[in-house]
C-alpha positions in Angstrom: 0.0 0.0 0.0 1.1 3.5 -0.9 -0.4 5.2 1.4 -0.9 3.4 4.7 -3.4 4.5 7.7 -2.0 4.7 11.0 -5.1 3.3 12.4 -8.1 1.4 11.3 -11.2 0.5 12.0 -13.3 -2.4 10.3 -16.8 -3.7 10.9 -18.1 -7.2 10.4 -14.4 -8.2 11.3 -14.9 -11.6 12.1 -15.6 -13.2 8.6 -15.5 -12.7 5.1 -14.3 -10.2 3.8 -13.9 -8.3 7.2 -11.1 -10.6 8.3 -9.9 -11.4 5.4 -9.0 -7.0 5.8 -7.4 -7.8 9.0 -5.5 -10.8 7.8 -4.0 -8.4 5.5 -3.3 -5.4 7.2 -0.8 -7.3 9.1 1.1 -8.6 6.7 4.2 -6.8 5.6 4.9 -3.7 4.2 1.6 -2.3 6.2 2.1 0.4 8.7 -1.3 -0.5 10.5 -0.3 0.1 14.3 -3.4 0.6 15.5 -6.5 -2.3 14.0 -9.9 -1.8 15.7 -11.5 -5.7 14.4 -15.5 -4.8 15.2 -18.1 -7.3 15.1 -21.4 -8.3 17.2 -19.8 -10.9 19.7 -15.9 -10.6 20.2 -16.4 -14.2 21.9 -18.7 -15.7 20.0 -17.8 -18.8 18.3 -17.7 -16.8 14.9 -14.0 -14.9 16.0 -12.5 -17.3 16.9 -10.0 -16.8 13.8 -10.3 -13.3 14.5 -9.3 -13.7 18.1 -6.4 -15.7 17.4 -5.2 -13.3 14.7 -5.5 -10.4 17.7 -3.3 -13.3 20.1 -0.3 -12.9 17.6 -0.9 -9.2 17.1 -1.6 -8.0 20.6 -0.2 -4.9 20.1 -2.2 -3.6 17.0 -5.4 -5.5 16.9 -8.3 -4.6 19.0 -11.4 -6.6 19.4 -14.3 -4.7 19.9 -18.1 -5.4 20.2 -19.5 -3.0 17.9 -22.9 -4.3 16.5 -24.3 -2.0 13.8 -28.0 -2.5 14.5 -27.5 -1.5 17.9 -26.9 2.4 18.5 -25.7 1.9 22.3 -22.7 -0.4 21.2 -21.4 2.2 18.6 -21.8 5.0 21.4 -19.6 2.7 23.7 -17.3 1.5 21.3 -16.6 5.1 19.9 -15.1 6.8 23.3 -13.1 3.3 23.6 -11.6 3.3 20.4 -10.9 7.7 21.1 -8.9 6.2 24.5 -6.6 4.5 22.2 -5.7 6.5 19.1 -5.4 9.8 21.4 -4.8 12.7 19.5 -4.0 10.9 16.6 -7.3 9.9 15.8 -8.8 7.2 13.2 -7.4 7.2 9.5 -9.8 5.3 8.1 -13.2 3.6 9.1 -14.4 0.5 6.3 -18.1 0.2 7.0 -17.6 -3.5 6.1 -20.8 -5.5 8.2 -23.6 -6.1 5.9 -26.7 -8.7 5.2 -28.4 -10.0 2.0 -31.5 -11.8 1.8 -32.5 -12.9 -1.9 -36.4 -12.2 -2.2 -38.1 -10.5 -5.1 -40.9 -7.4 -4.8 -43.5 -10.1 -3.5 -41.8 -12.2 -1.2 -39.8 -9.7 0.4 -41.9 -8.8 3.7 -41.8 -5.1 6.1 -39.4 -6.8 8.1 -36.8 -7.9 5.9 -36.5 -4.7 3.9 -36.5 -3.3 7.8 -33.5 -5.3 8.8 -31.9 -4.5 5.1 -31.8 -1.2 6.3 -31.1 -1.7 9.8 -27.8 -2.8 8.9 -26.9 -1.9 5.5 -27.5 1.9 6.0 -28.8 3.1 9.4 -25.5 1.3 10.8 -22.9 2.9 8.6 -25.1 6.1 8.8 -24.8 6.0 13.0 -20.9 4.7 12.7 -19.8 7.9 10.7 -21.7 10.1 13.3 -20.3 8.8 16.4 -16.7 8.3 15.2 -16.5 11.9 13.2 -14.9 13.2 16.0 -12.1 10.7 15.5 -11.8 11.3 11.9 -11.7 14.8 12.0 -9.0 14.3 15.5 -7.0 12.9 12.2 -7.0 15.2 9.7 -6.0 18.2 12.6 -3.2 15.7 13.5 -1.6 14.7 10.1 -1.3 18.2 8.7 -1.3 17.0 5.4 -3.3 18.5 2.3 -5.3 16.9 0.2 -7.4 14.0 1.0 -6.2 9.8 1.4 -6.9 7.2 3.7 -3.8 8.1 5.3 -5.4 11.3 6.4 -9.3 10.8 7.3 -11.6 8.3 5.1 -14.8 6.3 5.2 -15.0 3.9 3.2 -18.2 2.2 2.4 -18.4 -1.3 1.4 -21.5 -1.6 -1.3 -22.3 -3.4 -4.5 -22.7 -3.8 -8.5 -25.7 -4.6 -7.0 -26.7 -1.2 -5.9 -26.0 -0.1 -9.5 -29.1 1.5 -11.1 -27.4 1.3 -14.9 -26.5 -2.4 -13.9 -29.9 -3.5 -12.9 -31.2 -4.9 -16.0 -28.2 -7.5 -16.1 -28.5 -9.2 -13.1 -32.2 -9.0 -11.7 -33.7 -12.1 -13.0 -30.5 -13.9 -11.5 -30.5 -12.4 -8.1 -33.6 -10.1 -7.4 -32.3 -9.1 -3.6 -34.4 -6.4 -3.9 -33.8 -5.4 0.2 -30.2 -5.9 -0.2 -30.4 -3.8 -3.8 -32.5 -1.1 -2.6 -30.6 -0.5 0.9 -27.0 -0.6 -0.5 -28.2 2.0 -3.6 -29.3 4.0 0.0 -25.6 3.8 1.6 -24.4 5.0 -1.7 -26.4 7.9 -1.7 -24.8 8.4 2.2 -22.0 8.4 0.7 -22.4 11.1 -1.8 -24.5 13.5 0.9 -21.4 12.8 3.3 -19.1 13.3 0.8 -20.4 16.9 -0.6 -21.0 17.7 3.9 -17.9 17.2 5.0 -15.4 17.9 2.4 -14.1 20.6 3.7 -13.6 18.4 6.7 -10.9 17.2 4.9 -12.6 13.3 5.3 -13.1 11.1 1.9 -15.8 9.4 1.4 -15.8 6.9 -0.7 -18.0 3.3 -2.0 -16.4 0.2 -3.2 -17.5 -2.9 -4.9 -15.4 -6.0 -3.6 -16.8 -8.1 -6.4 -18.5 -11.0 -6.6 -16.6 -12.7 -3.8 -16.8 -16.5 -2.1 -18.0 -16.2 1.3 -20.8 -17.1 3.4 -22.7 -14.0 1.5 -21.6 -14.1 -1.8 -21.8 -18.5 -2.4 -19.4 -21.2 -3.8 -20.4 -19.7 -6.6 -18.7 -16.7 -6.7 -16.2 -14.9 -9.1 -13.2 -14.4 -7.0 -12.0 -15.7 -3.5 -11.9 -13.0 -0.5 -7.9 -12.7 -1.0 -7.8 -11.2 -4.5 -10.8 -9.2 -3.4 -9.0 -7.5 -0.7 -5.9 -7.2 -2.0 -7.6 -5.2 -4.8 -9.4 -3.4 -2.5 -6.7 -2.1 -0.3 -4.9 -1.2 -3.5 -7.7 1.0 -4.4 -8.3 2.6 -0.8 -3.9 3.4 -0.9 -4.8 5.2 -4.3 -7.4 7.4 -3.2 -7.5 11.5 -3.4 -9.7 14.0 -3.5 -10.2 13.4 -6.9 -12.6 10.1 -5.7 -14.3 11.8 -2.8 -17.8 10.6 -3.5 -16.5 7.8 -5.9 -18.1 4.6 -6.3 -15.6 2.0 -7.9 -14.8 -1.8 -7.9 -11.9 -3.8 -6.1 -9.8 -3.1 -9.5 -10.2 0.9 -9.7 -12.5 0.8 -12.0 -15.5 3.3 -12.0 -18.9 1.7 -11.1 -21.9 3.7 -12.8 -24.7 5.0 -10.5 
């Protein structure tokens, strides 16, 4: 990575795509020193990979409960996580946790499109809010110009899916419309917190990870979670101020609205 956060923080850390972040970041040349690994139960029987990654990186990784459908954990996991970067503050925050359920327009009931939204864009939504003060901590502290994950950034994990352009070419496939409709809502977060706090100095940006193989995306999928995230931390080192508001794929490439 070119440019390498300080400190950052993931959701949905303990699977997919989420540890597969955190398996990376520790891996040489990164200059993570500071890896806040969030998920819903830290000791669950889901972490347990993710807890012994944090056992041979004691001094970077940090597991915290942060569940994103509950405000209350993100308002005590906020303060913690502000205890430990100091003055430094949080480089980047990947707004990683996220569900899919497959129904079409008539099997899709109140409560799952509810849920969809719970997750997919009330949690990111409540996540930026509470841990702006962090970001913004970063950008007085790195006294660079410009804008880069290095700095301050948000990064937004989202989908082809969410892809108005795209719809036609995938639909009958994979109808989704919960997961569809709430992930074309966090992109539209994006954007409104993109064009709010840009003179905050904080980038905002959406990525596509692809069609990846894990627990969400199937055996079916394109690409395995390591090429994924080795594209997408490529991407998130390359980012400026020329993608704040971007939405783009794990290879660079532009994703249309």
């Amino acid at each position: 990575m070119a440019a390498q956060p300080v400190s950052v923080l993931i959701t949905g850390a303990n699977r997919g795509l989420g540890l597969e972040m955190v398996k990376q970041m520790m891996e040489p040349p990164s200059q993570v020193r500071k890896l806040f690994a969030c998920c819903r139960n830290p000791h669950g029987p889901k972490t347990e990979a993710l807890q012994t990654l944090a056992k041979k990186h004691p001094k970077i990784i940090s597991v915290i409960r942060l569940d994103v459908t509950d405000l209350c954990s993100i308002k005590q996991a906020a303060p913690l996580v502000g205890s430990l970067v100091g003055t430094g503050g949080l480089n980047l925050l990947i707004n990683n946790a996220g569900i899919l359920a497959k129904g079409n327009l008539q099997d899709t009931s109140p409560e799952d499109m509810q849920s969809a939204f719970n997750t997919n864009v009330m949690g990111p939504m409540n996540v930026i809010k509470e841990f702006l003060p962090h970001l913004r901590a970063a950008v007085k502290a790195s006294g660079m110009p410009g804008m880069s994950c290095n700095k301050a950034a948000v990064v937004n994990i989202s989908s082809v899916m969410a892809s108005m352009e795209s719809l036609k070419q995938s639909y009958a496939s994979l109808p989704a419309i919960s997961y569809r409709i709430s992930k074309a809502a966090l992109n539209m977060l994006t954007l409104c917190a993109s064009e709010e706090l840009k003179e905050d100095g904080i980038l905002f940006s959406v990525l596509h990870p692809g069609w990846v193989r894990t627990d969400m995306g199937g055996e079916e999928a394109d690409i395995a979670a390591p090429e994924s995230v080795q594209g997408i931390l490529r991407v998130m080192a390359s980012l400026t101020e020329k993608h704040n508001g971007a939405f783009l794929d794990y290879k660079g490439k532009t994703v249309p609205w």
